[in-house]
ZAMARGU-4260 file (C-alpha; in steps of 0.2 Angstrom, whole numbers, plus 5000, padded with zeros to 4 digits):
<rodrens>
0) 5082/4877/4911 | 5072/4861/4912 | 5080/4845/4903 | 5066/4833/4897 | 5073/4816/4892
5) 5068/4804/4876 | 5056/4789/4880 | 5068/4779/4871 | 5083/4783/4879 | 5091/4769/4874
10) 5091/4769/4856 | 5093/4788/4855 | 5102/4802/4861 | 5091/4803/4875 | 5090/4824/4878
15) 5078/4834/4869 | 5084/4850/4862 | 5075/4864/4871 | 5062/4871/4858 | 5063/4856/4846
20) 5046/4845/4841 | 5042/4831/4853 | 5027/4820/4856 | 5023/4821/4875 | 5011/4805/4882
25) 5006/4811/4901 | 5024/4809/4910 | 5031/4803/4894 | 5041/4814/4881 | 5049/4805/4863
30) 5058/4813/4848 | 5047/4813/4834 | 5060/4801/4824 | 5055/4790/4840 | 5039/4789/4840
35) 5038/4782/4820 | 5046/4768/4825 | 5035/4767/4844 | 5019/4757/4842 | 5003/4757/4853
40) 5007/4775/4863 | 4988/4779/4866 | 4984/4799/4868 | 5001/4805/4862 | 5001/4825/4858
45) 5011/4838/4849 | 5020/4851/4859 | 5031/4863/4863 | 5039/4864/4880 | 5033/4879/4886
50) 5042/4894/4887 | 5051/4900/4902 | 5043/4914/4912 | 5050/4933/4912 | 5055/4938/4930
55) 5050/4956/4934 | 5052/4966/4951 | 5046/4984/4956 | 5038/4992/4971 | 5022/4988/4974
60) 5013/5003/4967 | 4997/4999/4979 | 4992/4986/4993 | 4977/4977/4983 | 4991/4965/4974
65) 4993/4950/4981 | 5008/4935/4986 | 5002/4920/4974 | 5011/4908/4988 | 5005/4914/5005
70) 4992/4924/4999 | 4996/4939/5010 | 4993/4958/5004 | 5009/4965/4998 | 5011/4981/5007
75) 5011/4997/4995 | 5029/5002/4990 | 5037/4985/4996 | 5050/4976/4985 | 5043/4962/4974
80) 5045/4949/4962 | 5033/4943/4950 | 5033/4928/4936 | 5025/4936/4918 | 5017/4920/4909
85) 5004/4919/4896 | 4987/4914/4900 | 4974/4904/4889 | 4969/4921/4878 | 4988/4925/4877
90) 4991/4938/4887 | 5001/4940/4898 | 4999/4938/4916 | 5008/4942/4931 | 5010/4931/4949
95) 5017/4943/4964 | 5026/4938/4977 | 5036/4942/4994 | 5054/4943/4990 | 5056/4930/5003
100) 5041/4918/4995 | 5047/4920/4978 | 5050/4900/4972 | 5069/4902/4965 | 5068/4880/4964
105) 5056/4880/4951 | 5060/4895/4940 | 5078/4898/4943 | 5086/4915/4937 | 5102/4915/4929
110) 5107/4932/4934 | 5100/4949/4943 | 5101/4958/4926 | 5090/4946/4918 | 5074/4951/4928
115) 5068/4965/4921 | 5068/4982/4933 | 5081/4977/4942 | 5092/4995/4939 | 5080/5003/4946
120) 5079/4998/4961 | 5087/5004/4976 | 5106/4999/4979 | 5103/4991/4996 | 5089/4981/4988
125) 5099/4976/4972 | 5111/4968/4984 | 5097/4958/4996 | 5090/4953/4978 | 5107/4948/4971
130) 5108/4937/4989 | 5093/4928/4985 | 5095/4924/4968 | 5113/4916/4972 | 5106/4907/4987
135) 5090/4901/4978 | 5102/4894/4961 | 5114/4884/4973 | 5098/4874/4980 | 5091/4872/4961
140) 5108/4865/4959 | 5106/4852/4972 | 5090/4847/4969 | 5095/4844/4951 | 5109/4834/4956
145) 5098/4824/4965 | 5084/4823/4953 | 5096/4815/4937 | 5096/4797/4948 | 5077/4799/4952
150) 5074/4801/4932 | 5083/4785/4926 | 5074/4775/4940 | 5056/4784/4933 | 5061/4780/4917
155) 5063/4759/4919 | 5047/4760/4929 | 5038/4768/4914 | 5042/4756/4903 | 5036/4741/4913
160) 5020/4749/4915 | 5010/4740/4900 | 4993/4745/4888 | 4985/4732/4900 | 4990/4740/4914
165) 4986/4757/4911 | 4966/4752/4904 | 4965/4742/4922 | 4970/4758/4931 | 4960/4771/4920
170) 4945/4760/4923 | 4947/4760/4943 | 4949/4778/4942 | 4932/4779/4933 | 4925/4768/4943
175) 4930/4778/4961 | 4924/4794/4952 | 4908/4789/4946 | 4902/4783/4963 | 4913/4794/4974
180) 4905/4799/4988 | 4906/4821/4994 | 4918/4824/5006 | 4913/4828/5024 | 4905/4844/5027
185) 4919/4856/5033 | 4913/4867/5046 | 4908/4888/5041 | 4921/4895/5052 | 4922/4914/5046
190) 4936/4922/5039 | 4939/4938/5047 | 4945/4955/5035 | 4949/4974/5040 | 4948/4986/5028
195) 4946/5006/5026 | 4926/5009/5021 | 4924/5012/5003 | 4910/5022/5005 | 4899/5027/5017
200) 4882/5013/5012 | 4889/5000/5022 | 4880/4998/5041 | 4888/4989/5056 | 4876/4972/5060
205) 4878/4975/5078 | 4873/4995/5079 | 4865/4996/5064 | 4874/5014/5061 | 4881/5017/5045
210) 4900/5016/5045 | 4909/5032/5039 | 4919/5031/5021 | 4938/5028/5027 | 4933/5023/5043
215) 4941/5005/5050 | 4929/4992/5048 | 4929/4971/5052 | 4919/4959/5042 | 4916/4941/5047
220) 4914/4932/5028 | 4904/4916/5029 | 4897/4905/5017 | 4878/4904/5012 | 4870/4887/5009
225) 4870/4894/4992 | 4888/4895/4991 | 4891/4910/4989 | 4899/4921/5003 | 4892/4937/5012
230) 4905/4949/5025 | 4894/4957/5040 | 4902/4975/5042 | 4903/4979/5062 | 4913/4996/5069
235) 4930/4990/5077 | 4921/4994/5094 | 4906/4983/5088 | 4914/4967/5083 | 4907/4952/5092
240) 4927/4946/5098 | 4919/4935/5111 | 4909/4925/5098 | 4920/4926/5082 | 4939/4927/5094
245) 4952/4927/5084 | 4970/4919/5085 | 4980/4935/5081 | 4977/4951/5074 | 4989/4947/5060
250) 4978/4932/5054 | 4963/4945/5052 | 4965/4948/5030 | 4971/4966/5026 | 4978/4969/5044
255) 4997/4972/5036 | 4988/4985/5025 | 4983/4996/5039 | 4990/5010/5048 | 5002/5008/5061
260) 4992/5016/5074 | 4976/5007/5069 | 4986/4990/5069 | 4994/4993/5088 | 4974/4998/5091
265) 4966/4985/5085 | 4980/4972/5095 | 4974/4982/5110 | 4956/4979/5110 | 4959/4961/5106
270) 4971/4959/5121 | 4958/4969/5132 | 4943/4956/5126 | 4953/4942/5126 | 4957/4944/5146
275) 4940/4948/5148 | 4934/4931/5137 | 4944/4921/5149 | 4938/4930/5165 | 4919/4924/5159
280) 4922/4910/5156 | 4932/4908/5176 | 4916/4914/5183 | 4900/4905/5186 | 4882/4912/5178
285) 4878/4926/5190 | 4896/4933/5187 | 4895/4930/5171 | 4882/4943/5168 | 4890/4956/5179
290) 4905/4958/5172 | 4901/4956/5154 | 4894/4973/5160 | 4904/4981/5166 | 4915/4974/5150
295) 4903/4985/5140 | 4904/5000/5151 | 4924/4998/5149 | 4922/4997/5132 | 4912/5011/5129
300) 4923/5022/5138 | 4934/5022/5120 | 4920/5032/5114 | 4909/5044/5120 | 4896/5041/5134
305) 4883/5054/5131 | 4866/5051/5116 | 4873/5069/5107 | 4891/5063/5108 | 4885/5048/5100
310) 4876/5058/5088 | 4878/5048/5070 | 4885/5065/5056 | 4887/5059/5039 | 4901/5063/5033
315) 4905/5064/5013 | 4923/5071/5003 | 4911/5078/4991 | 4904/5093/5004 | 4921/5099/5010
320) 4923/5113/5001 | 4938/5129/4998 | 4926/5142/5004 | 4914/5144/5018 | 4899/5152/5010
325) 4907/5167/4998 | 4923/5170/5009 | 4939/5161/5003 | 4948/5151/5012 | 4968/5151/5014
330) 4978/5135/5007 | 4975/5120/5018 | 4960/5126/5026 | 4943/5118/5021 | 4924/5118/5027
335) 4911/5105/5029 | 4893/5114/5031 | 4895/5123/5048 | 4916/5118/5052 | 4932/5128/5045
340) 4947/5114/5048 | 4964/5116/5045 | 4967/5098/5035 | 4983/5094/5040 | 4997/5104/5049
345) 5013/5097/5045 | 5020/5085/5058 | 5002/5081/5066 | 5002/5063/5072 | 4985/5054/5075
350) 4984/5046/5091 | 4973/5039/5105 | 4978/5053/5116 | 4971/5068/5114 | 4973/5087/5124
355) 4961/5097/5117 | 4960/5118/5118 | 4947/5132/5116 | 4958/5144/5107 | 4949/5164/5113
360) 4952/5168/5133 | 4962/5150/5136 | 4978/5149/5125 | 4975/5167/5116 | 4970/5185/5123
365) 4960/5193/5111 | 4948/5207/5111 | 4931/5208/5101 | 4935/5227/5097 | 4951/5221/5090
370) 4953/5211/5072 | 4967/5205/5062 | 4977/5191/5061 | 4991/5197/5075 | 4979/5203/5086
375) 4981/5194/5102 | 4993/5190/5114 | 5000/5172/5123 | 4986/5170/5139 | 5002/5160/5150
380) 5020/5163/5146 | 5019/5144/5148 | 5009/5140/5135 | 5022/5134/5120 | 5032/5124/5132
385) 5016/5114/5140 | 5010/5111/5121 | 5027/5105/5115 | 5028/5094/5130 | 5011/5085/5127
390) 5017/5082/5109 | 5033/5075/5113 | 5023/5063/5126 | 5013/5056/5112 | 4996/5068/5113
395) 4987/5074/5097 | 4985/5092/5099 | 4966/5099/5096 | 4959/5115/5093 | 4940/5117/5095
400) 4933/5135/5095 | 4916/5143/5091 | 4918/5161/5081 | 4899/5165/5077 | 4905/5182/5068
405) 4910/5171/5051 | 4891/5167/5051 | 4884/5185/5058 | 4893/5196/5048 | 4886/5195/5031
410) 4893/5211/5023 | 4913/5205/5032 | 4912/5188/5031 | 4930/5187/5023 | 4935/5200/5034
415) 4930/5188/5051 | 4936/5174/5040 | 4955/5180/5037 | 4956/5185/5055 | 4950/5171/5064
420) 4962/5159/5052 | 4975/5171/5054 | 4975/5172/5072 | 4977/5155/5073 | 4990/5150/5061
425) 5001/5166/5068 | 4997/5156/5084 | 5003/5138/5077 | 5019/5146/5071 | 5022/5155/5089
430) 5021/5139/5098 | 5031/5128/5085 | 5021/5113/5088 | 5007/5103/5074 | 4989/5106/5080
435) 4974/5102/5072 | 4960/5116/5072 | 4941/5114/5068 | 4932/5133/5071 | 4912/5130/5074
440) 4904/5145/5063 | 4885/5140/5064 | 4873/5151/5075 | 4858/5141/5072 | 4843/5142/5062
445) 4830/5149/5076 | 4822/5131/5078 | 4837/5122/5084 | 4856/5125/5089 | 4871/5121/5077
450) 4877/5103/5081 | 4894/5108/5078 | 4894/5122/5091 | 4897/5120/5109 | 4892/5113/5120
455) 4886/5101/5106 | 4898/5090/5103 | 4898/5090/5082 | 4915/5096/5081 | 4922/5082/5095
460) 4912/5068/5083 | 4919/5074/5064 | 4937/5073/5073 | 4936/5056/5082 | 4928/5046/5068
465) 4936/5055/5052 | 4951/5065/5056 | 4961/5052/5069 | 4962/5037/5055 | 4950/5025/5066
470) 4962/5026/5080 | 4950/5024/5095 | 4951/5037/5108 | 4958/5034/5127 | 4945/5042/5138
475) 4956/5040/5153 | 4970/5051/5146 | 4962/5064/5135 | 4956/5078/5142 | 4952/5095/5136
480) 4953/5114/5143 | 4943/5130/5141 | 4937/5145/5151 | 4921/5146/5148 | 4916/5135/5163
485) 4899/5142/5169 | 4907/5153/5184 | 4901/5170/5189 | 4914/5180/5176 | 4913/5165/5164
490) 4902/5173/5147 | 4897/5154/5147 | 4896/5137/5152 | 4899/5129/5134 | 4915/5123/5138
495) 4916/5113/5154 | 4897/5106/5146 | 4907/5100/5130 | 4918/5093/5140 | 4904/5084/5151
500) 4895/5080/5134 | 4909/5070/5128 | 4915/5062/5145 | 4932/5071/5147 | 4940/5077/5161
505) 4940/5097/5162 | 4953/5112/5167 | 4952/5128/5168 | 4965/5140/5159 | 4974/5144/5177
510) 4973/5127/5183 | 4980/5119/5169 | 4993/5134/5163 | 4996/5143/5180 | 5003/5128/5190
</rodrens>
C-alpha cells in the first residue's frame, strides 16, 4: 500500500489515512482540515486515492493477448498475470503480462492467495509464482526504505518553490510549446510480422499469387505519408530478406506464436539468405549478378521447379466435405472436389522431409478382380521396417495413389469407396507407423485431365502448401517411389512423371524395397 504524506507535515499528523478525503495539488497532497487553514494553493482538487488493482493469473486461453511491458505475444496456454483496473467508462480492464515482466515494485502482492486463480493452477506453477511474489516484496521493501529519506527532502523542496515561481515556470512552458519546433523526421524502417493467413484474399507483393488461408505468411508494415500504416503480404519463399534483412527471427512480431517446425524453418532460410547477402556484397558487379542467380535457383529448390507443380489451387475449409459424391466416407476421412484424404493419422509429424509412396503394385499387392478391404498382401517383407525407419529418422510419411473406379463406378461407388479406404487403413495398422494418405479419384472431363491425378501434380501441391503447416519442403532429401515407371511391363509412366513433375528423385519398388 502507497503512503501519501500531508503538505503540512509539520503542523499535522503527517500520514493520510488510505481512503480518507484529501486535496491533491500536482505532487502535493493536504488533509482537508489543512487546507482551510492553507492560502494561495492554485488548481487544488478533490480525490480519492485510487484503488489498488486486483491481481488475476490464468493460462493464456489464446496467443492474440499481449505483455503490456515488452509487448511480446503471450503464447496460448502459458502462465500469466495480469492487473484488473477500471477504465474512464468504469469497466474494468485487464494489462497481461509475462510472469517474469510482471512489475511486483509498483503493485506489490501481499500474498499468492490474494491474486485471484491462483488454486487453480498447477502445483509446480503455484510454487514458481509463490517465488516471485516473495522475491518481488523484498525489493518493494527496499526501495521503500529508501524512498522515506527521498520524501522529506521533496517535501522541503516543495515548499520553497513559491506562487512566483511556479507562474515564471508555467509561462516558460507555454512559451517552448507554442513555438516548439517538430521533432526530426525518424526514418520508416518497417516492422516485420509472421502470421497464419486469415483467409485466402490476401496476394503475395512479390508473385502476386494469392496466399492460401492458414498458410505462413511475412508482412513488412510501413507508414504512409498519410500516417496511417499498410503491411505488404509476401510467401515465406518470396520475402525480399536481402532488401528488408532482419536481426533475428525472434524480432520478426508473432514469431513465438508459430509452430515449432515453421519457427526452426523460417531461422533456416534466413541463415541461408544471410550467407548469401554477405557473399554479394564480397563480390564485385559481374559476380554479383551471377550468384544472386544461382541464389534464386537454390531457393527454388524448396519448392517445385516445373509450371504444373507450381500450379496455384485454391484451396477453401468450406469444400472439404464427409462424402465424396453420394458415398460415405469413414471417420477421419474427408474430400476436397477430386481428393479423399485421411486428415490426420495419429502421431503424423509435419516436416521438411518427405518419402513419399504410390500405395497399388509398390507397398501393396492387390488385384483388380479382388475387392475388399483385406484384399492385398505386403509387396516386400521389408516394407514396415523401412517405413518405421524413415519415421524414426525425421521423414513425413506420404501416400499418393490414383483409384479411378470411386469415379467410374456410378452404381458401386460406396462399394470402391470402402474398399480402397479399407485397404489402406488395414495397411496403416499392419505397418504400425502414421502415414498421411490423399487418393486422386477424378478421370477427367473429356476436355482436360484431372489435376489431382498423376502425373499431375495436384495432389503433391494441396499437401505441400496446406497439409505440412507452411513448413518448406527439402528437395534434396525428399523423394518419392512408384512402379509405374514407363517400362515395358509398367501399365504407366505416371509415376516416375510425378515424380519428374515435382523435381524428386525416383525408385522403383525393387530398388528401394529389394536392396
Amino acid at each position: 500500500m502507497q503512503f501519501l504524506y500531508c503538505y503540512r507535515a509539520t503542523q499535522c499528523n503527517p500520514i493520510i489515512s488510505p481512503y480518507g478525503f484529501h486535496f491533491n495539488k500536482t505532487l502535493i497532497h493536504i488533509h482537508f482540515h489543512c487546507f482551510c487553514s492553507e492560502k494561495n494553493l492554485p488548481r487544488l482538487s478533490l480525490s480519492l486515492p485510487p484503488m489498488p488493482p486486483k491481481i488475476v493469473t490464468d493460462y493464456a486461453k489464446s496467443d492474440r493477448s499481449l505483455c503490456k511491458k515488452c509487448s511480446k505475444a503471450i503464447s496460448k496456454t502459458a502462465l500469466r498475470l495480469g492487473s484488473v483496473l477500471k477504465n474512464r467508462g468504469g469497466f474494468d480492464s485487464t494489462h497481461w503480462h509475462h510472469l517474469d515482466c510482471f512489475p511486483f515494485n509498483s503493485e506489490p502482492i501481499d500474498s499468492v492467495e490474494s491474486i485471484q486463480g491462483f488454486s487453480s493452477l498447477e502445483s509446480g506453477d503455484q510454487e514458481a509464482l509463490k517465488k516471485l511474489v516473495v522475491e518481488g516484496k523484498n525489493s518493494a521493501e527496499e526501495v521503500s526504505d529508501g524512498s522515506k529519506e527521498g520524501s522529506q527532502q521533496l517535501k522541503q523542496l516543495m515548499v520553497q518553490v513559491t506562487d512566483e515561481d511556479r507562474d515564471e515556470v508555467g509561462l516558460e512552458e507555454r512559451k517552448q510549446k507554442k513555438h516548439k519546433n517538430p521533432p526530426p523526421a525518424q526514418p520508416n524502417t518497417p516492422r516485420i510480422i509472421a502470421e497464419y493467413a486469415k483467409s485466402d484474399r490476401s496476394s503475395c507483393k512479390r508473385c502476386s499469387k494469392i496466399i492460401s488461408k492458414k498458410a505462413l505468411r511475412l508482412g513488412s508494415v510501413v507508414r504512409d505519408p498519410r500516417g496511417f500504416e499498410s503491411t505488404k503480404w509476401h510467401h515465406v519463399d518470396c520475402f525480399p530478406f536481402t532488401s528488408e534483412p532482419i536481426d533475428s527471427a525472434e524480432s520478426i512480431q508473432g514469431f513465438l506464436s508459430l509452430e515449432s517446425g515453421d519457427q526452426d524453418a523460417l531461422k533456416k532460410l534466413m541463415v541461408e539468405c544471410k550467407n548469401s547477402t554477405e557473399e554479394v556484397q564480397v563480390t564485385n558487379e559481374g559476380r554479383d549478378e551471377v550468384e544472386l542467380e544461382e541464389r534464386s535457383l537454390k531457393r527454388s529448390k524448396l519448392s517445385t521447379p516445373s509450371r504444373e507443380a507450381n500450379l496455384e489451387i485454391v484451396f477453401s475449409i468450406s469444400d472439404i466435405k464427409d462424402s465424396y459424391k453420394d458415398a460415405k466416407l469413414l471417420p477421419n476421412w474427408k474430400a476436397f472436389r477430386t481428393i479423399i484424404f485421411l486428415e490426420r493419422d495419429d502421431g503424423l509429424h509435419d516436416s521438411k522431409k518427405i518419402a513419399a509412396f504410390d500405395f497399388d503394385g509398390c507397398l501393396v499387392n492387390t488385384s483388380v478382380k479382388r475387392i475388399g478391404a483385406d484384399a492385398w498382401s505386403l509387396m516386400y517383407s521389408s516394407v514396415p521396417e523401412k517405413l518405421q525407419r524413415l519415421y524414426n529418422d525425421g521423414y513425413k510419411l506420404v501416400i499418393f495413389t490414383n483409384e479411378s473406379n470411386i469415379d467410374r463406378w456410378i452404381k458401386q461407388r460406396q462399394k470402391a469407396v470402402d474398399s480402397k479406404i479399407g485397404r489402406l487403413s488395414s495397411f496403416i495398422k499392419r505397418v504400425k507407423v502414421p502415414i498421411q494418405v490423399f487418393i486422386a479419384c477424378g478421370i477427367g472431363n473429356g476436355k482436360a485431365e484431372d489435376p489431382f491425378r498423376k502425373p499431375k501434380p495436384g495432389m503433391w501441391r494441396i499437401m505441400e502448401k496446406h497439409f505440412n503447416s507452411g513448413i518448406s519442403i527439402d528437395m534434396d532429401q525428399s523423394f518419392y517411389v512408384g512402379d509405374a515407371a514407363g517400362r515395358s511391363k509398367d501399365h504407366s509412366d505416371a509415376d516416375i512423371k510425378f515424380a519428374q513433375a515435382i523435381g524428386l528423385k525416383f525408385y522403383v519398388p525393387e530398388e528401394y524395397f529389394g536392396s
